[in-house]
C-alpha positions in Angstrom: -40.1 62.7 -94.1 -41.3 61.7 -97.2 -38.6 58.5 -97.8 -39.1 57.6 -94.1 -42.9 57.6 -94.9 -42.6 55.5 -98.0 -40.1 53.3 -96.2 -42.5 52.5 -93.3 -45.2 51.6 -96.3 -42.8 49.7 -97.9 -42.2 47.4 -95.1 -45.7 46.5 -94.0 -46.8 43.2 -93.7 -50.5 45.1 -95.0 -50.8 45.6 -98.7 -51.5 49.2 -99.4 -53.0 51.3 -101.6 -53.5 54.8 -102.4 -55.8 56.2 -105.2 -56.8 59.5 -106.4 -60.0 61.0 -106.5 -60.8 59.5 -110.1 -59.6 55.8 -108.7 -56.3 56.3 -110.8 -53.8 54.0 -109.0 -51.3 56.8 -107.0 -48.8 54.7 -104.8 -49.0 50.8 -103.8 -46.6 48.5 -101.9 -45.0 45.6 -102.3 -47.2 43.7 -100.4 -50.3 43.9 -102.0 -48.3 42.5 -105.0 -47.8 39.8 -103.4 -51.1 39.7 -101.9 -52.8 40.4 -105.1 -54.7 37.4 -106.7 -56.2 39.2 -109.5 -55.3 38.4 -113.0 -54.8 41.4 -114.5 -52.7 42.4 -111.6 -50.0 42.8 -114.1 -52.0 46.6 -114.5 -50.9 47.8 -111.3 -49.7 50.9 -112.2 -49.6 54.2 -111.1 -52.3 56.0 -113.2 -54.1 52.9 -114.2 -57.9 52.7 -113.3 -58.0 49.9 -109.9 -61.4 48.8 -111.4 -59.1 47.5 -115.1 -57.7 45.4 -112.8 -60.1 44.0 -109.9 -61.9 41.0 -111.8 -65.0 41.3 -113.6 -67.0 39.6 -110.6 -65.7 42.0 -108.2 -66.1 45.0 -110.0 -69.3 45.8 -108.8 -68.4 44.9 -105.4 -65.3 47.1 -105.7 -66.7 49.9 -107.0 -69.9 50.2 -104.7 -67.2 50.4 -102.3 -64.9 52.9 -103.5 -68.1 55.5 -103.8 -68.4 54.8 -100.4 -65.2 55.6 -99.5 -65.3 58.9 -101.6 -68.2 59.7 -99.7 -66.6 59.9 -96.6 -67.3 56.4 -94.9 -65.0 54.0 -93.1 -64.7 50.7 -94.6 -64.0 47.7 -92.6 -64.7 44.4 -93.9 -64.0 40.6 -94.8 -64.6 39.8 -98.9 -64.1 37.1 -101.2 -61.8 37.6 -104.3 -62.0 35.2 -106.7 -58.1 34.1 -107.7 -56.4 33.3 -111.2 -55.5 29.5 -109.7 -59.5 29.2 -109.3 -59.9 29.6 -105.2 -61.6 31.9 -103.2 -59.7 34.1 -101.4 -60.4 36.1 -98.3 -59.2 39.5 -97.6 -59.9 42.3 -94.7 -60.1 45.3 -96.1 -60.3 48.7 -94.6 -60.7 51.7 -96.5 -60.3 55.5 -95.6 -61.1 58.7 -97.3 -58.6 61.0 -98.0 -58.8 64.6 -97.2 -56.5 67.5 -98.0 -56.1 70.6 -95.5 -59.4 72.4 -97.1 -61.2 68.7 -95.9 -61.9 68.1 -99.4 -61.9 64.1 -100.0 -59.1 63.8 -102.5 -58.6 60.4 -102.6 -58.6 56.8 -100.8 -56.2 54.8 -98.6 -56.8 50.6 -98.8 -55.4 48.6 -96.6 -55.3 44.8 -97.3 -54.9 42.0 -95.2 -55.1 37.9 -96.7 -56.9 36.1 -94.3 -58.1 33.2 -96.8 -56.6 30.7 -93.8 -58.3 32.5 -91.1 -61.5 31.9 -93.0 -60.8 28.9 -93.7 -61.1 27.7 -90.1 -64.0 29.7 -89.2 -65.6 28.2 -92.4 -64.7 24.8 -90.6 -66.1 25.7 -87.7 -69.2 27.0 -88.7 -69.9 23.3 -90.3 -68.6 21.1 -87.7 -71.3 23.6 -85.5 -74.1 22.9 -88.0 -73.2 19.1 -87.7 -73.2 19.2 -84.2 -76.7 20.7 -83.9 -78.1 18.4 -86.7 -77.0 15.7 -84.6 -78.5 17.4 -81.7 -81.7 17.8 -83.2 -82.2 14.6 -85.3 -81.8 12.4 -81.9 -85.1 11.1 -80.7 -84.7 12.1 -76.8 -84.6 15.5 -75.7 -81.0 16.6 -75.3 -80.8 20.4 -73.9 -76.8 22.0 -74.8 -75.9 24.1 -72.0 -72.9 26.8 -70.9 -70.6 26.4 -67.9 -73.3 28.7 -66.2 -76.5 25.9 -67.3 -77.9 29.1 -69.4 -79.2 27.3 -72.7 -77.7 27.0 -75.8 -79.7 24.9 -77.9 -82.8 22.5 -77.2 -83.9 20.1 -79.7 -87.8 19.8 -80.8 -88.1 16.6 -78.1 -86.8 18.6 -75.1 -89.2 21.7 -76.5 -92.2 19.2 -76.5 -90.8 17.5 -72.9 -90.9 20.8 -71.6 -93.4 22.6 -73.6 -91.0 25.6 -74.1 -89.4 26.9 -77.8 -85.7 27.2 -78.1 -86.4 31.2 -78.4 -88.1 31.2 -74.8 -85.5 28.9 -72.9 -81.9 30.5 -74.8 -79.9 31.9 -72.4 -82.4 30.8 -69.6 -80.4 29.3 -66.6 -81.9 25.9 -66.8 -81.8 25.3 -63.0 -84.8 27.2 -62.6 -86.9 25.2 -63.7 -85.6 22.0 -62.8 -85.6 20.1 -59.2 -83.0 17.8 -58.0 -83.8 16.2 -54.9 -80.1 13.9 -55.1 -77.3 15.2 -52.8 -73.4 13.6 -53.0 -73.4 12.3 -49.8 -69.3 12.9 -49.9 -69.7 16.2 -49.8 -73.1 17.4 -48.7 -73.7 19.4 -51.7 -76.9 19.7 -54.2 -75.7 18.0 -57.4 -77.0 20.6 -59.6 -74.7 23.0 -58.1 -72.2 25.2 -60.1 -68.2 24.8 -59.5 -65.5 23.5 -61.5 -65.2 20.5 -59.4 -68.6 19.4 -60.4 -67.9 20.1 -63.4 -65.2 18.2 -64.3 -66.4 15.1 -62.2 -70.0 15.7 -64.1 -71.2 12.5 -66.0 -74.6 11.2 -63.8 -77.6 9.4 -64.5 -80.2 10.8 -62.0 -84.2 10.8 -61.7 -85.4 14.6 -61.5 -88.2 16.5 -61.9 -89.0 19.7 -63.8 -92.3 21.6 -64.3 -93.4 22.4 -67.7 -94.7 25.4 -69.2 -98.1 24.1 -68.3 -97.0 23.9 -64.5 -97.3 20.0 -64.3 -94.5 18.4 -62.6 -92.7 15.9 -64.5 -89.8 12.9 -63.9 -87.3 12.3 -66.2 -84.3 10.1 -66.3 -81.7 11.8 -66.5 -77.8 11.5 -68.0 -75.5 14.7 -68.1 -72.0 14.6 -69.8 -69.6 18.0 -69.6 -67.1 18.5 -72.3 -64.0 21.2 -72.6 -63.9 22.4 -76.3 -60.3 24.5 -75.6 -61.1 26.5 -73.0 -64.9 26.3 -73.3 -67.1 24.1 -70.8 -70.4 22.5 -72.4 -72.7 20.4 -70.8 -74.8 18.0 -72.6 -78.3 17.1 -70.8 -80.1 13.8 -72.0 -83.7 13.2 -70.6 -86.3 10.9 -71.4 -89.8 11.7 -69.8 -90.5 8.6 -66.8 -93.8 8.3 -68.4 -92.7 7.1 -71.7 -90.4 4.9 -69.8 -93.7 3.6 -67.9 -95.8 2.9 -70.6 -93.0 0.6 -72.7 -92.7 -1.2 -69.3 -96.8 -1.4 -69.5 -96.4 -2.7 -72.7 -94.1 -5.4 -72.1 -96.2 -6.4 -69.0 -98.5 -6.7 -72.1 -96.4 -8.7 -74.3 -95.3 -10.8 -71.0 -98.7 -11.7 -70.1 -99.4 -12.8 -73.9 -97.0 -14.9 -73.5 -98.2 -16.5 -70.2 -101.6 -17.5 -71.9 -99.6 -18.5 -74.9 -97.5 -21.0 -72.7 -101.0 -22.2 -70.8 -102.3 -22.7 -73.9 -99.5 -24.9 -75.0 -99.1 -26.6 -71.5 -102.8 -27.6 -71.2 -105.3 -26.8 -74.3 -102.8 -28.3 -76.7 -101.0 -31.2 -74.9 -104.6 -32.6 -73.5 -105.6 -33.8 -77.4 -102.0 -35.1 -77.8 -102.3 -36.9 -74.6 -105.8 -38.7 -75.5 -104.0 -39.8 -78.7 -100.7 -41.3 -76.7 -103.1 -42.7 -74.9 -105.0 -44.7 -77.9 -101.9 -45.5 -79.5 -100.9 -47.1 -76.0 -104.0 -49.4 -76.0 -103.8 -50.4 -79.5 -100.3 -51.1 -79.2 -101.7 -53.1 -76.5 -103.9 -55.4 -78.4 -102.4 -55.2 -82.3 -103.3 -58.5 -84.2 -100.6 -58.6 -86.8 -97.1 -57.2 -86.9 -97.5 -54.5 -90.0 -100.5 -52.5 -88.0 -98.2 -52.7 -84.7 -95.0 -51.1 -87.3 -97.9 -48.2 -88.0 -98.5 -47.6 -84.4 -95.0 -47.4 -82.9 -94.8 -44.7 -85.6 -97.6 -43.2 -84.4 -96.3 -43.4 -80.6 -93.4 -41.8 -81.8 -94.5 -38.9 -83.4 -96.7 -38.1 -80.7 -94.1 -38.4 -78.0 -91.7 -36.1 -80.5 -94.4 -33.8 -80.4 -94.9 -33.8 -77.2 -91.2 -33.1 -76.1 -91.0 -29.7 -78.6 -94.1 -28.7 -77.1 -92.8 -29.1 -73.5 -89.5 -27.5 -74.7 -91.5 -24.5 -76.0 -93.3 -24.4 -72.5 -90.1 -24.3 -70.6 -88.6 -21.8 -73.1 -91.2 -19.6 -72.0 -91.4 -19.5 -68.7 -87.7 -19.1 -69.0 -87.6 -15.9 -70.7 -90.5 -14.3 -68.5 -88.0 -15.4 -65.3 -90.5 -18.1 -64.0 
């Protein structure tokens, strides 16, 4: 019983470990050998103290945990280990009290697991979801990231001021109920904020909606929604921009347009009316010039004025051009 115990030990894919009550090293396999990125691992023997071989960083770690263990508690955890080649390593560890037949705790059974590449990934993927919602948040219109099911995810600090909500009130919130759609697919006579794979996989739409605020006022927003599939994850992304912003840029380049109407009148009338009593002068005293170096003078004259006139007529037209007139 014993060999085919030791066997079955032998064989795991799990490091293991077995130490006595005093944390004197009692059995250990060959995987956690191989496992084992400690640099004193060349200690491993049976009767050897584990904490002369864990590394001085760990050894606090390691031995807070150990006292657990001899106290009777379940251990199940991720932790970092430090490794002779200078990387941090990962490992799930579980330890276990163990008892003889009186239920006196005689010793401690660690099993160890490397999962440095595991944590790797979820290290990866923890970032690339910190970049995403720094993205989110730094853009300047209100985004809002949904679940398949429209319950909230994550609202920037535009969408919380668009809707007068905080992220903490609206996560998790189905996002439907508090906005209106009043646009229908006519193809299929069905509300376009509906919920069904089908829409979901046709979802990309610009749309003018409205939602009511935390105040209770009603307000339009343009509207674009994308849905993405991260593996086997749907995600919806919800752009808005608040109708009233929209309205006063447009106000404001009724503005600029209008400056630019008195800008061209000014140019058409107040400016060419001087340039035209001068063309005018130079005309009659072209008219009656006595001697042929004061008639040279004036036909430079005439032709700076009519130069003049012609950028000023070009800046006219240029005008009225842009403003669609």
């Amino acid at each position: 019983m014993k060999l085919y115990f030791e066997s079955i030990i032998a064989e795991a894919h799990e490091g293991v470990l077995f130490l006595q009550d005093d944390l004197s090293v009692l059995y250990y396999n060959e995987a956690i050998m191989k496992q084992s990125v400690y640099k004193n691992i060349h200690l491993l023997r049976q009767g050897n103290n584990i904490l002369d071989i864990v590394n001085e960083k760990e050894r606090e770690q390691t031995e807070f945990l150990l006292k657990l263990a001899l106290s009777g508690k379940m251990i199940d955890r991720e932790v970092p280990i430090s490794g002779k080649d200078g990387h941090t390593h990962w490992f799930k560890i579980k330890l276990f009290p163990i008892k003889n037949q009186h239920e006196e705790i005689v010793g401690i059974a660690i099993l160890s697991l490397d999962v440095s590449e595991k944590k790797k990934l979820e290290l990866a993927l923890h970032e690339s979801e910190i970049r995403f919602k720094n993205i989110i948040e730094n853009t300047p219109i209100a985004l809002a990231v949904l679940d398949k099911d429209f319950k909230v995810i994550q609202l920037n600090s535009v969408a919380e001021e668009l809707l007068g909500y905080n992220s903490q009130e609206l996560i998790g919130t189905d996002l439907r109920s508090i906005i209106y759609c009043s646009y229908y697919d006519d193809s299929e006579s069905s509300p376009w904020f509906e919920n069904s794979d089908a829409f979901f996989t046709n979802l990309t739409s610009d749309r003018f909606i409205s939602t009511i605020n935390k105040a209770g006022e009603l307000v339009t927003v343009d509207i674009t929604i994308n849905a993405y599939r991260f593996n086997t994850n749907k995600t919806i992304v919800l752009a808005a921009r608040d109708v009233r912003v929209l309205l006063k840029q447009e106000e404001k380049l009724q503005l600029h347009s209008e400056l630019f109407r008195k800008i061209a009148w000014q140019q058409s009338h107040e400016v060419r009316k001087p340039l035209a009593n001068i063309k005018g002068i130079t005309e009659l005293l072209l008219d009656n010039a006595t001697s042929s170096s004061f008639d040279l003078y004036l036909n430079y004259l005439k032709e700076a004025t009519e130069e003049l006139d012609t950028i000023i007529k070009n800046i006219v037209n240029q005008t009225y051009l842009t403003q669609g007139e």
